[in-house]
N, C-alpha and C positions, 0 to 999 in steps of 0.2 A: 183376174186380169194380169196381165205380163206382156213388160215390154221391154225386152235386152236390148245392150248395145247402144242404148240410144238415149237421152236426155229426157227425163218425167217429170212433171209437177204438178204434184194435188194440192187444192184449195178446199177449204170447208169454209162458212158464213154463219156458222150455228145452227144448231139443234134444239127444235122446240115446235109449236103447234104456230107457224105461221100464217095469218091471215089469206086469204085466197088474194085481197088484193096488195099483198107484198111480194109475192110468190114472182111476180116479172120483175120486180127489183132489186130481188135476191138473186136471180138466176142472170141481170145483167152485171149485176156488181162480182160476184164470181167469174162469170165471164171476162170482165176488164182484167183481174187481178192475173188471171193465166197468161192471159194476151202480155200482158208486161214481165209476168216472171219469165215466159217463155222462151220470149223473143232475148233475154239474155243469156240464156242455156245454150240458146240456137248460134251464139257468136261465141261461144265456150266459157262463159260466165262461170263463177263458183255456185256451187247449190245454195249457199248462206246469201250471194248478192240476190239469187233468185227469190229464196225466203221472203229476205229484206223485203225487196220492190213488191211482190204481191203480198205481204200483209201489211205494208205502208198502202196500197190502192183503196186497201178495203178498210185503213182506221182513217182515212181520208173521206169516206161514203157514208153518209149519215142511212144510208138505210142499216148499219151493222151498230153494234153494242161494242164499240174499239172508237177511240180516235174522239173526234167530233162527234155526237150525236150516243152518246154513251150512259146509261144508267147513272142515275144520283142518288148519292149518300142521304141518308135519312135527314141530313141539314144539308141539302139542295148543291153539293159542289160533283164535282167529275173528278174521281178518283181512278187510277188507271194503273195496269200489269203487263207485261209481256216478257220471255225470254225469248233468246237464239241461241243456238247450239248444233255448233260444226260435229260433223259425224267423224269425220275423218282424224281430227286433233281431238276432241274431248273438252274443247275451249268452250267456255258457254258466257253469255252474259246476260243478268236481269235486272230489269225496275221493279218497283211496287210501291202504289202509291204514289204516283207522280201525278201533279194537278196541272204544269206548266209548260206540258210538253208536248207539242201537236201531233207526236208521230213515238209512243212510245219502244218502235220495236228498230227506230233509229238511234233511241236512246242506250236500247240495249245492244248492240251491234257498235257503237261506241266501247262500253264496258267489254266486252269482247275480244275486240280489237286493238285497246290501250289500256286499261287493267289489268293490273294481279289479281284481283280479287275476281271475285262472279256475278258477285249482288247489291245493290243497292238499293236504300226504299227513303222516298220522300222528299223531305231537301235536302238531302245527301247525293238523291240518283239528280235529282235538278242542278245542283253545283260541281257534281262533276261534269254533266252535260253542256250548261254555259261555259264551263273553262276550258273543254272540248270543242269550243265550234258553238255549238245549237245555241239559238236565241229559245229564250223563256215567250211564254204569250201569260196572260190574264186566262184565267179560268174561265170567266166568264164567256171566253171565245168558244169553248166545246160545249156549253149549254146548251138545247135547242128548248125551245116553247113547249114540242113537243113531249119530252121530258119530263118538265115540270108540270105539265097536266098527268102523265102516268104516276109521276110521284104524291102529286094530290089524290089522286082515284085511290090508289095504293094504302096511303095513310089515313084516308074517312074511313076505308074497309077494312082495316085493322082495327080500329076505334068502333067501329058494329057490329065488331067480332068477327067477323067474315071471313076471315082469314087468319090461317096460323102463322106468326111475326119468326117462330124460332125454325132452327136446323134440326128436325127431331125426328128425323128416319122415314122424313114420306115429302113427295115434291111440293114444294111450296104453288099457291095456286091463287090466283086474282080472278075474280070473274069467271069463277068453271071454268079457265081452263087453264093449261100449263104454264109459267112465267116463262117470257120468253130469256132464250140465251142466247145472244146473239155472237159470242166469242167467237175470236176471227182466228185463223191458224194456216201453214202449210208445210207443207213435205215438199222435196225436193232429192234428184239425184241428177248430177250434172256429168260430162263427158268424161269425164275423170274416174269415175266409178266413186264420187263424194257423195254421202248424204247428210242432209242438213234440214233442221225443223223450227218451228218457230209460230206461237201464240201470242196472242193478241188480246185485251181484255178490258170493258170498260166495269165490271164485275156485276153484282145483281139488284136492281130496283131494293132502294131505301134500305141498302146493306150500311151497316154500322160505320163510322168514319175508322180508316185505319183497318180493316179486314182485306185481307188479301187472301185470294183464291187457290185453284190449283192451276190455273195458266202458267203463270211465272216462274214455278217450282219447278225443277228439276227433278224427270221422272213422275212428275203426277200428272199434269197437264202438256208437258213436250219433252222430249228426249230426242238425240238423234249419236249413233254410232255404227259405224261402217260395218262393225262386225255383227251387227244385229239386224237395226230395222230404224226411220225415224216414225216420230208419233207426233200429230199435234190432236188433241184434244175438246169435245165443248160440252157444255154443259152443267149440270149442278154439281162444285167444287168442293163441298163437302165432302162428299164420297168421295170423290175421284182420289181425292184427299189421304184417306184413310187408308187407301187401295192400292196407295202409289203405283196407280192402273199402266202411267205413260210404261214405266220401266217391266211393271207385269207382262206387256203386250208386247213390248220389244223382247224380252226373256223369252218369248214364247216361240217368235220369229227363230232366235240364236238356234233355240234349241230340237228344231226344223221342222215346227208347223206354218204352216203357208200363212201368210200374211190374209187374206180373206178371211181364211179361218179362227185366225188368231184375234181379229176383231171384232168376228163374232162371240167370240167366247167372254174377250174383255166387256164386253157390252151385256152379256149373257151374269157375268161375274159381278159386277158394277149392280145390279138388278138383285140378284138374287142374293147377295152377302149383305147391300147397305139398301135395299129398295131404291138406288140413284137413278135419275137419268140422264141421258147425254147419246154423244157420237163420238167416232173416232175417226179417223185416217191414218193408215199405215204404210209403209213403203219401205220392203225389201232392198237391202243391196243389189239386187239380179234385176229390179225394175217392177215387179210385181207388188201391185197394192192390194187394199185390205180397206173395206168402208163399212161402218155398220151404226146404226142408231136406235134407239126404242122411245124414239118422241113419233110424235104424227108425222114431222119433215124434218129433212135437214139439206141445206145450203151446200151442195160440194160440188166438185169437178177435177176433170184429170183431162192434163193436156201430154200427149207424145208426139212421134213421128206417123202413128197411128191416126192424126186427129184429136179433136176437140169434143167431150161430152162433159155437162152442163146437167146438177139433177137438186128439184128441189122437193121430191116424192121420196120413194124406199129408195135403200144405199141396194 
């Protein structure tokens, strides 16, 4: 797909084997997040404000694994990731680890925008945040019921053995079937000929307190630069990890395979070096994206002057 000239923004919702009856609320929550990054491309918005707005819609949706409604730590808290990173400057900002922050990828677009640095994690990325503006909330705000029934089911089926608890080269699996990943993310290329990317992450059912993914990372889970390609990421962060896949896939772009292609391959590569699984989204500076995933679905969309497509089947 290619679209020059014109303003693009792809959304992904995560990649994993979605239930049949989440598949319309993954495909409206995607839907919102376009509509709003959109519509600020469309008034000649930066790609980073576009990022911002649809992966704030979608850690705001309790149907996604971002924000509210986010996977819990093996001791029952909502532990939370995300970076931003302008394509254009090379300025990035991340959290990791933030419990008290409604909208992680506002926390990082702070860091961003008023740091020297890049990174922050815990109550470090929190107090810089409150002295920036953002109020704190209570943790217990992003909790859902929901949740702590998956984390109960999660931990009886570890304790009957059921399930493999470690990182040890094959997808981790609850109930036959895939764990889901619900990691939020987007691409963005604004009037400017800017591109900008940005993930989103409330990380994985009954993960260790204090583990952080390849969302936040720089180059594993998002990258974004003008001269390449941006990336956002979903999926098992282990690999992607090892594979430092974001930046593999943008390389790939630079060095003048089609963004389609190049998605394919990372997704192809991610599989067959670490057995990982996941999705990608990719986006050319020319406007040309790139989607690919080796779960059963994945959550994405791409909005242009083309129109609106919405997909929660094959990329």
């Amino acid at each position: 797909m290619s679209f020059k000239n014109s303003p693009v923004l792809v959304v992904h919702g995560g990649a994993w084997a979605i239930p049949e009856d989440m598949l319309e609320a993954h495909r409206r929550g995607v839907a919102a997040a376009l509509s709003a990054g959109y519509h600020l491309l469309e008034r000649g918005a930066s790609a980073v404000d576009a990022v911002e707005t649809a992966v704030s819609i979608l850690e705001d949706d309790e149907t996604f694994d971002a924000g509210r409604g986010s996977f819990l730590t093996s001791d029952g808290r909502v532990q939370m990731d995300a970076l931003l990173m302008d394509g254009g400057t090379l300025r990035a900002g991340g959290v990791a680890c933030v419990e008290r922050i409604r909208n992680p990828i506002r926390a990082a677009r702070l860091v961003l925008d008023k740091s020297p640095h890049v990174y922050f994690v815990a109550d470090g990325a929190e107090a810089f945040a409150q002295a920036n503006g953002m109020p704190l909330i209570d943790n217990q705000e992003l909790v859902l019921e929901r949740e702590r029934e998956r984390l109960r089911q999660a931990q009886d089926e570890l304790r009957q053995g059921v399930a493999d608890a470690t990182f040890s080269g094959r997808a981790e699996r609850f109930s036959g079937e895939l764990l889901s990943h619900d990691t939020v993310g987007a691409v963005a290329l604004d009037a400017h000929g800017n591109l900008a990317a940005g993930t989103s992450t409330g990380g994985t059912l009954n993960k260790a307190p204090g583990r952080v993914g390849d969302s936040s990372l720089i180059g594993c889970g998002c990258y974004a630069d003008n001269l390449s390609a941006a990336v956002s990421l979903t999926g098992w962060g282990e690999p992607i990890m090892k594979l430092v896949l974001g930046k593999w896939a943008v390389d790939r772009v630079q060095q003048g395979t089609p963004p389609a292609r190049a998605a394919e391959e990372a997704i192809a590569y991610l599989f067959h070096r670490l057995g990982g699984y996941g999705g990608i989204i990719l986006l050319g500076p020319a406007g040309r994206v790139g989607v690919a995933h080796n779960t059963p679905h994945m959550a994405w969309g791409v909005q242009s002057s083309r129109g609106v497509e919405v997909h929660t089947e094959q990329a």
